[in-house]
N, C-alpha and C positions, 0 to 999 in steps of 0.2 A: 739694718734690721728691716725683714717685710713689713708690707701693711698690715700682714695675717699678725703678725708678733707687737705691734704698735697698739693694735686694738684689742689683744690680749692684757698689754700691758699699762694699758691707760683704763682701763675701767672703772678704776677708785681713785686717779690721776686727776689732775688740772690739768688743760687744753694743753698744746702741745705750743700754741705761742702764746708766747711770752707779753704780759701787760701793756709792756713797754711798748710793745707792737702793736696791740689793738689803740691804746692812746693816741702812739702817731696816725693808724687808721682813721682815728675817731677828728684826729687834727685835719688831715687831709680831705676828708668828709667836709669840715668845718669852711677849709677854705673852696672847694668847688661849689658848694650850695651856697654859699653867702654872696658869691661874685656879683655885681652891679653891673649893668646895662653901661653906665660909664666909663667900670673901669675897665671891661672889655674892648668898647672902643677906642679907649686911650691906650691898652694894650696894641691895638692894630695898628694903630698909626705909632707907633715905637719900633714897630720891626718892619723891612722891605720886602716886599713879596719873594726875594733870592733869596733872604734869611729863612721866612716861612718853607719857601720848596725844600731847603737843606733839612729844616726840621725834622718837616714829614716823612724825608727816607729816610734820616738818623730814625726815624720811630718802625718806619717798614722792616729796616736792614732790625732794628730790633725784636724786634715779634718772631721775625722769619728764624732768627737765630734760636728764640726761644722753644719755635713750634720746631723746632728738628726732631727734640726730644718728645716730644708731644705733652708738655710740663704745662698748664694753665700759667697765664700772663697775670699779675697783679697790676693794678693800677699806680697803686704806689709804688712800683718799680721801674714804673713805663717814667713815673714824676720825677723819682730821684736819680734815675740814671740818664735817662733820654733828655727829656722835658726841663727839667732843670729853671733855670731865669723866664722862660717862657709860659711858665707854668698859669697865669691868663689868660694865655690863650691854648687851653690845654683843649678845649672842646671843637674849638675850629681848627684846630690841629690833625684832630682826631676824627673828627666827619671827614677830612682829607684823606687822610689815612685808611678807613673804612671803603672810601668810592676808591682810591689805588688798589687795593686788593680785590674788590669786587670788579671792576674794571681791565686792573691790567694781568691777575694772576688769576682769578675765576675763584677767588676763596672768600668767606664773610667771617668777618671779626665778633664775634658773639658773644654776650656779656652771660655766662651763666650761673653768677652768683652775685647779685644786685646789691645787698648788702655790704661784702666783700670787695666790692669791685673786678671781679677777677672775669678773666677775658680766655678763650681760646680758638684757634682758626678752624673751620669747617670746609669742607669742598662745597662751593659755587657754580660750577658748570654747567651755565644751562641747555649746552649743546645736547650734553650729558648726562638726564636727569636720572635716566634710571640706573646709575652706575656709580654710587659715590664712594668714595676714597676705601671705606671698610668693602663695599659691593667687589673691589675690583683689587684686591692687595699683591701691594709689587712688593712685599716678601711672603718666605715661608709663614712667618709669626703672627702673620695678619690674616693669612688662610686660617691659623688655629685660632684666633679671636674670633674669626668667623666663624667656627665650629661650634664653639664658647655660645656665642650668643645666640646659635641658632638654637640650640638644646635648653639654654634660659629661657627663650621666646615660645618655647614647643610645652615646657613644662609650667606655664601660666606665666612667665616672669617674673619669677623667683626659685632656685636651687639651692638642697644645700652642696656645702664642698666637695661631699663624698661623691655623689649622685657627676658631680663634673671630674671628679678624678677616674672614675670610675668608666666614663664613657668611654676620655681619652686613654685609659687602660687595652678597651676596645679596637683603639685605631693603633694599638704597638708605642702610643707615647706614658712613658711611667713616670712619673711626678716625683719620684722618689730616686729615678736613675739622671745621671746625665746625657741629653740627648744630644746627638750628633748636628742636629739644626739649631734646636730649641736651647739647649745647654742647659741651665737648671729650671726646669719646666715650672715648678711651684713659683719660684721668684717673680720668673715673667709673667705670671698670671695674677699671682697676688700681690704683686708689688709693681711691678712698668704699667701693668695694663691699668692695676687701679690709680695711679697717680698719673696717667694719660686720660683718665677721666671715662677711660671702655666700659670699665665696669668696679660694680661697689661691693666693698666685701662689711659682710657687718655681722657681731658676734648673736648669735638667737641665745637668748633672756632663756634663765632657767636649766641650762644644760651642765650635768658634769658625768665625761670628760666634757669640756666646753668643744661647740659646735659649730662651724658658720655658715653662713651664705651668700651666693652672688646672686645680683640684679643687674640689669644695664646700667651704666652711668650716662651721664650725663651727655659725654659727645659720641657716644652711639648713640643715642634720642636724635640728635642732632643729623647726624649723617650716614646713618643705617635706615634703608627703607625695609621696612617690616615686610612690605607685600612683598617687594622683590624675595627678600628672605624663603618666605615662604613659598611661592612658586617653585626655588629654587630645590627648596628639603622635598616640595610634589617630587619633582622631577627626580630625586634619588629614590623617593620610594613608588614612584609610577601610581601617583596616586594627584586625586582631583583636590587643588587646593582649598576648595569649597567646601570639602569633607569634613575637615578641622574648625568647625565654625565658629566657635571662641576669636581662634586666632585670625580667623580672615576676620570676621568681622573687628578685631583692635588695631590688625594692619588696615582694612579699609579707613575706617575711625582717621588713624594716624595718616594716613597721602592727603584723607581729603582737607584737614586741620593744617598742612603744611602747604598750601596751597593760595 
């Protein structure tokens, strides 16, 4: 089932996880924040620095696995599958883990749901700043996310569905046909992209037929530079990005804030 069909159909729903699962979140919570100064250090001296390194790339070779799909990391998954007996020294663990990917792969580990715990990887590259992962996509589907977001960005950041199906109608992609790249166009958009965190679909209050819309998610905030964006939409319609002032001025806003 879409995302599009998930938030049609939980309206008048309970959450989609289950109690049982926010509890053990609520447990896990319990034991990272309670931990003492002691028994972290008695945790370090329990394990040898060779235990420790095996850790930290059981934890990398984790993540890495996870972002294939571009799926957000839970913390309590990192606990109960990775981490396990070690789970004391979850945090020195994990600063480990956070400098190996920033260091040896050019990516940062980014916690963007603080309550939740939940974690996903961004491009790092600082060779590379103005070129990150969404700026430069090494497939077809990530050029069309990139279409996606640039028509979100252009029309204040916020669309509805029609208004993006609509464009892409424009470029020969039908939402409605199977395409020879894309394969079910609607899916991939409302379902990969929003559970890779590209972007958010959410039902607009008061409509019937019922109606929705996207915004950016959470890791295009993260690794979409607006101003690039925008030069870029100049550059198609020969036009001075300074024209659009709304938007330069929220891409300016957003570089100098990430800075």
């Amino acid at each position: 089932m879409s995302q599009r069909k998930r938030l049609a159909a939980s309206q008048n729903k309970a959450p989609n996880r289950s109690q049982a699962a926010v509890e053990s979140d609520d447990e896990d919570d319990v034991t990272f924040s309670q931990l003492t100064s002691t028994q972290v250090q008695r945790a370090r001296e329990s394990f040898t620095p060779v235990q420790i390194d095996r850790k930290v790339a059981e934890v990398v070779q984790f993540v890495l696995i996870k972002d294939q799909r571009k799926v957000p990391i839970r913390r309590a998954d990192i606990a109960k599958h990775v981490i396990k007996e070690y789970k004391l020294m979850y945090q020195d663990i994990m600063k480990r883990v956070c400098r190996t990917f920033e260091q040896v792969f050019g990516l940062k580990l980014v916690e963007i749901d603080a309550k939740s715990h939940v974690y996903i990887l961004t491009n790092k590259l600082e060779s590379l700043p103005e070129e990150p992962i969404s700026m430069n996509p090494t497939s077809p589907k990530y050029g069309l996310l990139f279409t996606i977001l640039s028509v979100i960005f252009m029309k204040g950041g916020v669309v509805k569905e029609a208004i993006v199906w609509n464009f892409l109608k424009k470029l020969r992609i039908d939402p409605g046909e199977r395409h020879d790249l894309f394969g079910d166009v609607k899916k991939l958009v409302t379902d990969e992209f929003v559970r890779q965190k590209y972007l958010e679909i959410a039902r607009i209050p008061h409509t019937d037929p019922v109606e929705f819309e996207f915004r950016w998610g959470v890791r295009a905030e993260k690794e979409v530079s607006k101003k690039k964006l925008l030069e870029i939409v100049g550059e198609l319609f020969d036009q001075d990005p300074h024209s659009w002032t709304q938007q330069y001025r929220e891409a300016t806003a957003a570089e100098a804030s990430q800075r």
